[in-house]
MARTIDO-471845 format. One record per residue (C-alpha): residue number from 1; residue in one letter; x, y, z. Coordinates in steps of 0.001 Angstrom, whole numbers. Layout:
(NUM,a,(X,Y,Z)) ...
END
This chain:
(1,x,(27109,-8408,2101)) (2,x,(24216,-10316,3348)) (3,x,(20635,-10158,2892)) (4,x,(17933,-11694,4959)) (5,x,(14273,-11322,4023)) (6,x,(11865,-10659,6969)) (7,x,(8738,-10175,5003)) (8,x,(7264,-9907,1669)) (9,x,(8846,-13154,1076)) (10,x,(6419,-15690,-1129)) (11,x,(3659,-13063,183)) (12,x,(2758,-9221,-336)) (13,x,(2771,-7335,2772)) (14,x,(5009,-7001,5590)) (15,x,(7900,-5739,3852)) (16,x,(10754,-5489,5763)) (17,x,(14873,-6235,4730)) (18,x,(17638,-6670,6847)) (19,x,(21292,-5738,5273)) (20,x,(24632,-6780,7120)) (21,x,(28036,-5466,5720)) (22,x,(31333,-5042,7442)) (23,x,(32264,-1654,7153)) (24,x,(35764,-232,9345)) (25,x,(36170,-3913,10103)) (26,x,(32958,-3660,12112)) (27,x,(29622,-5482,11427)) (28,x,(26743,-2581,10372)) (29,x,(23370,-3417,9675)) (30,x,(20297,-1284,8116)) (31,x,(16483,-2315,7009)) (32,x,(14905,-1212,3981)) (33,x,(10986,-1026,4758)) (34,x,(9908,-2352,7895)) (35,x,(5951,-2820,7216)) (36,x,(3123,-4665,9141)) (37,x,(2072,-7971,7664)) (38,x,(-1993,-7500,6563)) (39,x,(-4273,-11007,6566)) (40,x,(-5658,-12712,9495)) (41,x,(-4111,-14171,12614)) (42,x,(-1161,-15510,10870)) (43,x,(-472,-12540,10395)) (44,x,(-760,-10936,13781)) (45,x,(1991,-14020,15055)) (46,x,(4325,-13091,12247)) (47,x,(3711,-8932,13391)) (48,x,(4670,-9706,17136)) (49,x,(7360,-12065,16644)) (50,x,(10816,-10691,17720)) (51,x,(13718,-10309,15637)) (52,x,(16442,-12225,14833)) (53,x,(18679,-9873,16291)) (54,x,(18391,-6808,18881)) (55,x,(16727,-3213,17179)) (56,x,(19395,-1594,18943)) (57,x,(21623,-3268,16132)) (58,x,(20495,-1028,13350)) (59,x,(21997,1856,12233)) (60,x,(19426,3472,10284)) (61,x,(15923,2183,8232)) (62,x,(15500,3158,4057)) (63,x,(11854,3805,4067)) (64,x,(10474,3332,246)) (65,x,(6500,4605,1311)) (66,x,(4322,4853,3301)) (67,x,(1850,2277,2981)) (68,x,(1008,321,6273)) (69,x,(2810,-2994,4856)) (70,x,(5812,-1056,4243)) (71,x,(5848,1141,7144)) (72,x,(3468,76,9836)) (73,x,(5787,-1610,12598)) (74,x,(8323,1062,12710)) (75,x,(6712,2631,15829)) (76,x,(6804,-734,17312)) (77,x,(10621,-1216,16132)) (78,x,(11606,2227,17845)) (79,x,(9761,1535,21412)) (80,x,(11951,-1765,21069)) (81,x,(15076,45,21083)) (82,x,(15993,728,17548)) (83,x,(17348,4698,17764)) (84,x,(18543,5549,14495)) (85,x,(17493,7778,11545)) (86,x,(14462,6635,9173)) (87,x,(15150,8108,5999)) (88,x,(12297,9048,3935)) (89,x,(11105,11589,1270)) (90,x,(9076,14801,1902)) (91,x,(5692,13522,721)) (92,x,(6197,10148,2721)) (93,x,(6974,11854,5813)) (94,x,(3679,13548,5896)) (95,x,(1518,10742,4882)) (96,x,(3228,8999,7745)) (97,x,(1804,11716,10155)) (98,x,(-1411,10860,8539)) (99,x,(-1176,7158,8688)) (100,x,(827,6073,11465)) (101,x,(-1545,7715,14116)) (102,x,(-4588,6089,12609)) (103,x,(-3123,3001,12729)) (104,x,(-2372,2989,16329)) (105,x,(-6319,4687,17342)) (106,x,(-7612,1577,14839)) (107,x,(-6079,-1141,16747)) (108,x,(-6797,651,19963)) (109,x,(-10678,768,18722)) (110,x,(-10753,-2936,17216)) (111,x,(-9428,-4198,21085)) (112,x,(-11564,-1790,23307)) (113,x,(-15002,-3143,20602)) (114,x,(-14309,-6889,21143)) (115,x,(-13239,-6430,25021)) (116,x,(-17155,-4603,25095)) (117,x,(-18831,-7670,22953)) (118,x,(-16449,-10131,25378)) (119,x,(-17881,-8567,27968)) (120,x,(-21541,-9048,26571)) (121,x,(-20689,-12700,26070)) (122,x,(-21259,-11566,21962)) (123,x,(-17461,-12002,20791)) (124,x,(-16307,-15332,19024)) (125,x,(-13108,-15986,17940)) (126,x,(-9368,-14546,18940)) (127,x,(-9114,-11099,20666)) (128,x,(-7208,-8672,18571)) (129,x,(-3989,-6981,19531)) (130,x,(-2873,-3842,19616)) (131,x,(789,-3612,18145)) (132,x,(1796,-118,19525)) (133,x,(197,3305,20762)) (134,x,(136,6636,19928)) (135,x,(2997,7717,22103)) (136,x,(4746,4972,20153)) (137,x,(3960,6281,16248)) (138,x,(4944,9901,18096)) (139,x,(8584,8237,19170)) (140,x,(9201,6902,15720)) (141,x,(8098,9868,14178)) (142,x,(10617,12108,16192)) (143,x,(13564,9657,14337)) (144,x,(12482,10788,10611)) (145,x,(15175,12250,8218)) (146,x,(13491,13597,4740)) (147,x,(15012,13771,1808)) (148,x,(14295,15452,-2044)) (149,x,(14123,12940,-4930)) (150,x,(17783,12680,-6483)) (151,x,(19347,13861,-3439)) (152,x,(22775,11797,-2297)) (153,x,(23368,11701,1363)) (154,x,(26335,9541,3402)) (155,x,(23852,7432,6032)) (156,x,(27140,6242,7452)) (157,x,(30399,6065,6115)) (158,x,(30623,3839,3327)) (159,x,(26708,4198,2562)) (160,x,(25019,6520,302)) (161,x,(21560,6909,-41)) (162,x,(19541,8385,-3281)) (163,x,(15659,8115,-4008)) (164,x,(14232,8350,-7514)) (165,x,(10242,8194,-8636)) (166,x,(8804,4748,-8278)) (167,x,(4988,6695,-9524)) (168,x,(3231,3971,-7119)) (169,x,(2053,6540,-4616)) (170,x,(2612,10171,-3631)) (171,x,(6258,10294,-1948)) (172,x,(6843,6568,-3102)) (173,x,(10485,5896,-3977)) (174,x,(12868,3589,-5052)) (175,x,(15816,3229,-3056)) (176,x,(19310,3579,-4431)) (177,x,(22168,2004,-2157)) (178,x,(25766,2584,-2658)) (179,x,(28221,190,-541)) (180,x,(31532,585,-418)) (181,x,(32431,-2741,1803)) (182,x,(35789,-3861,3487)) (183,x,(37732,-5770,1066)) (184,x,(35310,-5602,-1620)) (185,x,(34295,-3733,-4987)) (186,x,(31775,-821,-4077)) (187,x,(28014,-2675,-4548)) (188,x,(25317,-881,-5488)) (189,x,(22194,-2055,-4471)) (190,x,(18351,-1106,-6030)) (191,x,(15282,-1508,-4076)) (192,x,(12269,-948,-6041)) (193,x,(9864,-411,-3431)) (194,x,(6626,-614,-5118)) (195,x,(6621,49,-8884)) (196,x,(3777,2048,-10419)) (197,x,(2472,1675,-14019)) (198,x,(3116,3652,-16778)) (199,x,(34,6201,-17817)) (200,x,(-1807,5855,-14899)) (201,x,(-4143,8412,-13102)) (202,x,(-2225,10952,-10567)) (203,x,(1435,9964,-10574)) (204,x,(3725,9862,-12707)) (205,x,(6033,7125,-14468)) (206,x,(8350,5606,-12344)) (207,x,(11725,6794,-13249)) (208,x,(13569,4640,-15065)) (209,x,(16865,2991,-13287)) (210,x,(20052,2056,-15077)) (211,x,(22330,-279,-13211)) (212,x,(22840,-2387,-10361)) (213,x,(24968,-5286,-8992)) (214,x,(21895,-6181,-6710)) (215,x,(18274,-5635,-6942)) (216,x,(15366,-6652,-5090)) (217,x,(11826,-6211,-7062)) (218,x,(8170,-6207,-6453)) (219,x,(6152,-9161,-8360)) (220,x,(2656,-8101,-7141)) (221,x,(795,-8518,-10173)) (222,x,(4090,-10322,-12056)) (223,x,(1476,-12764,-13284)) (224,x,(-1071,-11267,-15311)) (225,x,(-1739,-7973,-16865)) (226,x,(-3759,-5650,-15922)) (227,x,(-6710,-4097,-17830)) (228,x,(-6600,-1139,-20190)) (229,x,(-7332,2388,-18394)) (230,x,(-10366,2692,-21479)) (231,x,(-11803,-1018,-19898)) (232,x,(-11949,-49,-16543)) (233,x,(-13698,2765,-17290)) (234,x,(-15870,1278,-19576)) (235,x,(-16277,-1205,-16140)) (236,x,(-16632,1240,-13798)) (237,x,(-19469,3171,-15847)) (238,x,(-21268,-164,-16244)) (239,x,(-21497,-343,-12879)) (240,x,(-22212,2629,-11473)) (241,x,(-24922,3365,-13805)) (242,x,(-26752,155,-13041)) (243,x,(-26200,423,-9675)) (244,x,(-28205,3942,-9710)) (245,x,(-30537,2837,-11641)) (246,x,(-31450,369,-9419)) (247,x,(-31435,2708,-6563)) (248,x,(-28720,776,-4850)) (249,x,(-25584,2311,-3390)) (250,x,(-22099,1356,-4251)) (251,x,(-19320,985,-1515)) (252,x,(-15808,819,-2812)) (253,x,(-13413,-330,124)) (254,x,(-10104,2023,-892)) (255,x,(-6524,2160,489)) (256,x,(-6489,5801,2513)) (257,x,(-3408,6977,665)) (258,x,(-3346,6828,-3038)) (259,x,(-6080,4695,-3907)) (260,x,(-8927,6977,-2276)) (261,x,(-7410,10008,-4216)) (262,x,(-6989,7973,-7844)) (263,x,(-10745,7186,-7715)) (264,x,(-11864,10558,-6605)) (265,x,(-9955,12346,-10060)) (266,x,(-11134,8824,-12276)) (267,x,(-14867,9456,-11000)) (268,x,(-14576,13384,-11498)) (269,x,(-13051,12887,-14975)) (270,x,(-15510,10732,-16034)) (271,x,(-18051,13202,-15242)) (272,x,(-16095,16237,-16654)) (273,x,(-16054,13652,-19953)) (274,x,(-19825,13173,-20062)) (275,x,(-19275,9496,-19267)) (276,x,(-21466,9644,-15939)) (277,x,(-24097,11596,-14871)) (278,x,(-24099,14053,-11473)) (279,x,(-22843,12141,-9060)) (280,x,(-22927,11759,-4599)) (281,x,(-19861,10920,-3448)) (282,x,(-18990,10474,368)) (283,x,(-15211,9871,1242)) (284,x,(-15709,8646,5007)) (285,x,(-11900,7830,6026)) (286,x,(-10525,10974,8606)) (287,x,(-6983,9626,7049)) (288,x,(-8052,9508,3399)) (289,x,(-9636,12784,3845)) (290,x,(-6192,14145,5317)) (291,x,(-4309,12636,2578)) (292,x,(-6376,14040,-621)) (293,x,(-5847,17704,1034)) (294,x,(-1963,16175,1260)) (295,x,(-2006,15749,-2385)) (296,x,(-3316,19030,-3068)) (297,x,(-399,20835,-1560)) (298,x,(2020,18283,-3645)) (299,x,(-8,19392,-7082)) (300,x,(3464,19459,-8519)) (301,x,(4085,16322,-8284)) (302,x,(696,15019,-10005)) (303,x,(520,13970,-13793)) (304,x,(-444,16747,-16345)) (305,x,(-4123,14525,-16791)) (306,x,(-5333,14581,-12920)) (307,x,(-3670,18613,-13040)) (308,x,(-6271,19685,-15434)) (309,x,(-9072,17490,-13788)) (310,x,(-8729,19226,-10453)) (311,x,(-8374,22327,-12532)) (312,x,(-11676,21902,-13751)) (313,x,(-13079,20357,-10626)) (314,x,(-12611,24024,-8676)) (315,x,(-14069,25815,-11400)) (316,x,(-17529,23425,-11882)) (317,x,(-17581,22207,-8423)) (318,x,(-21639,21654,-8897)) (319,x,(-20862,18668,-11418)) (320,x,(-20215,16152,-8414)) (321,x,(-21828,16411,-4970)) (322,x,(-18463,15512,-3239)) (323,x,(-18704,15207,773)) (324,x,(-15678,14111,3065)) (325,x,(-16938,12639,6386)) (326,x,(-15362,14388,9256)) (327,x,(-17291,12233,12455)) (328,x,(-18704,8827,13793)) (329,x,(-22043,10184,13617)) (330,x,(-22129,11612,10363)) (331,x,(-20453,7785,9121)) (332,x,(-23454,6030,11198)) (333,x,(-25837,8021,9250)) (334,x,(-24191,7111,5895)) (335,x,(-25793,3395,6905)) (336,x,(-29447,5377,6693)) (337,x,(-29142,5876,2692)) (338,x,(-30985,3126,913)) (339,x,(-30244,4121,-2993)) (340,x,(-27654,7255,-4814)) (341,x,(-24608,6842,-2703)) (342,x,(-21003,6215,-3532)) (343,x,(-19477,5499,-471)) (344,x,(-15417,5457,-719)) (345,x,(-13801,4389,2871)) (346,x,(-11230,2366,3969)) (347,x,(-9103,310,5440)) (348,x,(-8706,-763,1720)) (349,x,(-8791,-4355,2137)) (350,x,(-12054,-4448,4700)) (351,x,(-10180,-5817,7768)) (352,x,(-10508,-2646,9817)) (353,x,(-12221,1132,10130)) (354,x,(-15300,2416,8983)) (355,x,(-15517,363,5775)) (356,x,(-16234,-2480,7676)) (357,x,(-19846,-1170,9172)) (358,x,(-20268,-6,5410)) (359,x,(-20091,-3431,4144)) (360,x,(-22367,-4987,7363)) (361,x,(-25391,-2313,6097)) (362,x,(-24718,-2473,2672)) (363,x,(-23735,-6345,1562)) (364,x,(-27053,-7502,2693)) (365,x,(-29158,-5775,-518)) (366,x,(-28691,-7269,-3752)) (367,x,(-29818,-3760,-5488)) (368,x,(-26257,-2689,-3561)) (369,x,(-22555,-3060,-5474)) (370,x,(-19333,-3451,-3825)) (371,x,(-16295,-2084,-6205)) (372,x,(-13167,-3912,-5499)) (373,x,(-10125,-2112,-6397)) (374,x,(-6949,-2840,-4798)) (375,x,(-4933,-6069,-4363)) (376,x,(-6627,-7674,-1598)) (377,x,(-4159,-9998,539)) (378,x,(-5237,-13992,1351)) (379,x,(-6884,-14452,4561)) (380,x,(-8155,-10258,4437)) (381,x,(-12223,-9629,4660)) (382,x,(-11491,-8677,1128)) (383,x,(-10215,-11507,-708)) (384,x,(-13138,-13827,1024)) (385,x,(-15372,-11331,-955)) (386,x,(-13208,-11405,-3970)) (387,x,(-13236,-15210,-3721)) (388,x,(-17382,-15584,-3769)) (389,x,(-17954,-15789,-489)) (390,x,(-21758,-16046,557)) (391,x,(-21646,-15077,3924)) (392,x,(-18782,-12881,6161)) (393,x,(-18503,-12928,9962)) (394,x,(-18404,-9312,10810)) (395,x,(-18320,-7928,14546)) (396,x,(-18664,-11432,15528)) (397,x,(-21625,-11852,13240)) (398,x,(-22768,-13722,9938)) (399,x,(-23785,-11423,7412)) (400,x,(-25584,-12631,4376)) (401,x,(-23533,-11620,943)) (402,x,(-25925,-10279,-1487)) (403,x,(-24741,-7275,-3218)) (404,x,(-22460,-8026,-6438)) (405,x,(-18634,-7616,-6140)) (406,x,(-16937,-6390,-8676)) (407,x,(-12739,-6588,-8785)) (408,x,(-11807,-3633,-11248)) (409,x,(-8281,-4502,-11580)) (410,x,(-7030,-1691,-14064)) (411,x,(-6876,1072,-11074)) (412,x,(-3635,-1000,-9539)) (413,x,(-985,1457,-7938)) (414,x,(1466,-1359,-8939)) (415,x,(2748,-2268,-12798)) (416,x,(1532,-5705,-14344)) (417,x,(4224,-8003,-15615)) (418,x,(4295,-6051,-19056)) (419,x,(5277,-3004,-16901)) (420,x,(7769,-4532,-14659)) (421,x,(9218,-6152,-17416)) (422,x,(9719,-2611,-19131)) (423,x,(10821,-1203,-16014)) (424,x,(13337,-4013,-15859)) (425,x,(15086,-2946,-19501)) (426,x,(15471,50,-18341)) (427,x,(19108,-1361,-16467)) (428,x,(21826,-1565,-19115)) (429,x,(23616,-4642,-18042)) (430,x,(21832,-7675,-15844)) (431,x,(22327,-6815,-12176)) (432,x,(24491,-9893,-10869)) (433,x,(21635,-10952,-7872)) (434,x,(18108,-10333,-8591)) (435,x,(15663,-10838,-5920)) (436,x,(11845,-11127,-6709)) (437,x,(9569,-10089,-3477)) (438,x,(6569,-8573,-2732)) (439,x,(4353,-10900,-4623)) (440,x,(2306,-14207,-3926)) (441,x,(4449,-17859,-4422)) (442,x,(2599,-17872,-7462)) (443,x,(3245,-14379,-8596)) (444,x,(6574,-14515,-8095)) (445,x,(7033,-17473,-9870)) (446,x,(6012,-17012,-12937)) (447,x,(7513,-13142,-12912)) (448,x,(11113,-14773,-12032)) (449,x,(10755,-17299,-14939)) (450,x,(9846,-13998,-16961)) (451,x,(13049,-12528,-16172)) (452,x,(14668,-15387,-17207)) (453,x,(13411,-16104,-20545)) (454,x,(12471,-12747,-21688)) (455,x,(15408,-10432,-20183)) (456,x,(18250,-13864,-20340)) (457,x,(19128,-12682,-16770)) (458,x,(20274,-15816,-14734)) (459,x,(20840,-15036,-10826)) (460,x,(17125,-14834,-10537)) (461,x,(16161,-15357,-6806)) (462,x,(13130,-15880,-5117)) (463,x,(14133,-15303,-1325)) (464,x,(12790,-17571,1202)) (465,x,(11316,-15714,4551)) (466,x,(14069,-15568,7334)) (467,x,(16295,-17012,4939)) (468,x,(20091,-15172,4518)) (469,x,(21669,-14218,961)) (470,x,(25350,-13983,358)) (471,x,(25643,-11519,-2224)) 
END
């Protein structure tokens, strides 16, 4: 069996995984994720290079979520040829029919805006790309097979296929491979997709897996911890309440699908708690807004906390002036409020959609707050901001940064190294090829040398990009 690592490779996004096995005494491949890599025009060459070998190759794609860098090239995989099933579960499917379709009318919208400031001789820079279309995402969404958590299906013969839990996002997964391989003991291989942590708001804990003989793992945050739920609250109401005071607004950039939705039952709890005071919320994101109804209709599969908050949401509904945006015009006129707004919209790390006009209004006033909290990739609008920048070009532009940014770390969809580590002694014996991925070269680093000193596991690999693995 070999495994070659086409993205999230000594970087975070653009997860994609190519597997080759002999199987009959023929060559069969699969993917596990094939996402879109997030971060400047680096990453625009690395999301239109070709493959090392033809789409039509693949037998099927293991999808663990549906976050863009996980999923966001499959459209542009199927209109190159690849034909096969994309296995999924329930609540990922319909995410992706959220968030597939938005990511094909963003691009669209980011070309057609710089071909009209081209045109007006007001565009600097490279011209953006649009990676597929709508008919496209509607293709790849036509090749979609769901499946139940816990439920074993053959892919082909000599592959079986179970998702458990991974509590990162609604629908996430991690992705349980069974080989059976010509002339070879059966291999089962564990993709961890993205790990949630423990005790956080809105999903549950990732379930907990018990063996493998290979497993590839996330390393996001596998170099620092993240803060206690109590001191990002403690954070958050700091903020917020000074922010009011001062009549300024606060703009959170937020990932559409889970982020948006953990904020919105962390902001409503704190009120329900007596921790804030009324508060005006605006959610202006047409995807996010699709995905919080989403997670209504999976209730189920919410913790017991964020069940009782929405509980008590529907029966005080006066306690917090909540408003989801539902046109451009209505989002333009957000831009007209000078003081009492909390404006929630994404793309969650500022490099496209309606945040981005948010942040041109709003970064100029220093009464204003901007509330980072998501892992915000290098070379993205929001790492510059993370990183102190004083001024952003946006739309071609320079815009002064005045506001105060604030990273709030402790709302991460992804364990620190404490919970990956914990997550990791969950397996009974040391898998024989560990792979660490998904994570900065730092990141991954120092989470691999974790492994190694605190678990004593030794095949601890961290995978070069387009590099091969014999395992």
């Amino acid at each position: 069996m070999k495994i070659q690592f086409l993205g999230a490779a000594g970087e975070v996004t653009g997860s994609r995984h190519s597997v080759e096995i002999t199987l009959a005494k023929r060559q069969r491949r699969f993917m596990v994720d094939y996402g879109m890599f997030q971060g400047g025009r680096e990453a625009t060459n690395k999301n239109i290079e070709p493959l090392p070998f033809s789409p039509k190759d693949l037998d099927f794609i293991v999808l663990t979520h549906a976050h863009i860098d996980h999923s966001g090239l499959l459209p542009r995989l199927c209109a190159q040829g690849f034909s096969g099933p994309i296995y999924c579960t329930t609540a990922t499917f319909e995410l992706l029919k959220i968030l597939l379709p938005d990511s094909a009318y963003l691009q669209r919208a980011d070309v057609e805006r710089a071909e009209r400031k081209q045109k007006a001789g007001k565009w600097r820079g490279e011209m953006p790309i649009a990676l597929y279309s709508r008919e496209e995402v509607d293709l790849a969404l036509s090749q979609f097979t769901v499946l139940e958590y816990g439920q074993v299906v053959e892919a082909i013969p000599g592959i079986q296929l179970e998702f458990r839990n991974a509590g990162h996002i609604l629908g996430s997964a991690i992705a349980i491979i069974d080989i059976a391989e010509d002339h070879a003991q059966k291999k089962r291989c564990v993709f961890s997709g993205d790990i949630g942590m423990k005790g956080k708001v809105l999903m549950p804990d990732p379930d907990v897996i018990t063996n493998a003989d290979v497993l590839l793992v996330e390393s996001t945050y596998g170099d620092r911890q993240h803060r206690s739920l109590q001191d990002t609250e403690d954070e958050l109401v700091q903020v917020i309440s000074s922010t009011m005071t001062a009549h300024g607004n606060i703009v959170m950039p937020a990932f559409a699908v889970g982020r948006t939705q953990e904020i919105l039952f962390l902001l409503i709890d704190l009120v329900r708690r007596g921790l804030l005071p009324h508060l005006s919320i605006w959610v202006d994101s047409p995807m996010a807004t699709a995905a919080t109804h989403l997670t209504q209709h999976f209730f189920s599969q919410l913790d017991s906390q964020s069940q009782a908050t929405f509980e008590w949401f529907k029966a005080n509904p006066e306690s917090v002036d909540l408003r989801f945006i539902a046109d451009v015009e209505e989002s333009k006129a957000l831009n007209k409020i000078k003081g009492g707004a909390i404006i929630i919209s994404a793309s969650g790390m500022c490099d496209a959609g309606r945040i981005v006009h948010h942040l041109a209004s709003n970064l100029p006033r220093e009464q204003n707050a901007i509330i980072i909290t998501g892992f915000q990739a290098y070379g993205s609008l929001g790492r510059r901001l993370v990183d102190k920048a004083k001024k952003v070009r946006l739309f071609g532009e320079e815009v002064l940064v005045k506001a105060s940014i604030h990273t709030i770390g402790g709302l991460s969809a992804h364990a620190d190294q404490a919970g990956l580590l914990d997550w990791l002694k969950g397996f009974e014996v040391p898998p024989k090829s560990v792979f660490v991925v998904h994570g900065e070269p730092e990141s991954s680093s120092v989470f691999a040398e974790c492994i190694r000193d605190e678990l004593g596991w030794k095949n601890v690999i961290i995978p070069e990009r387009l590099h091969t693995y014999s395992c």
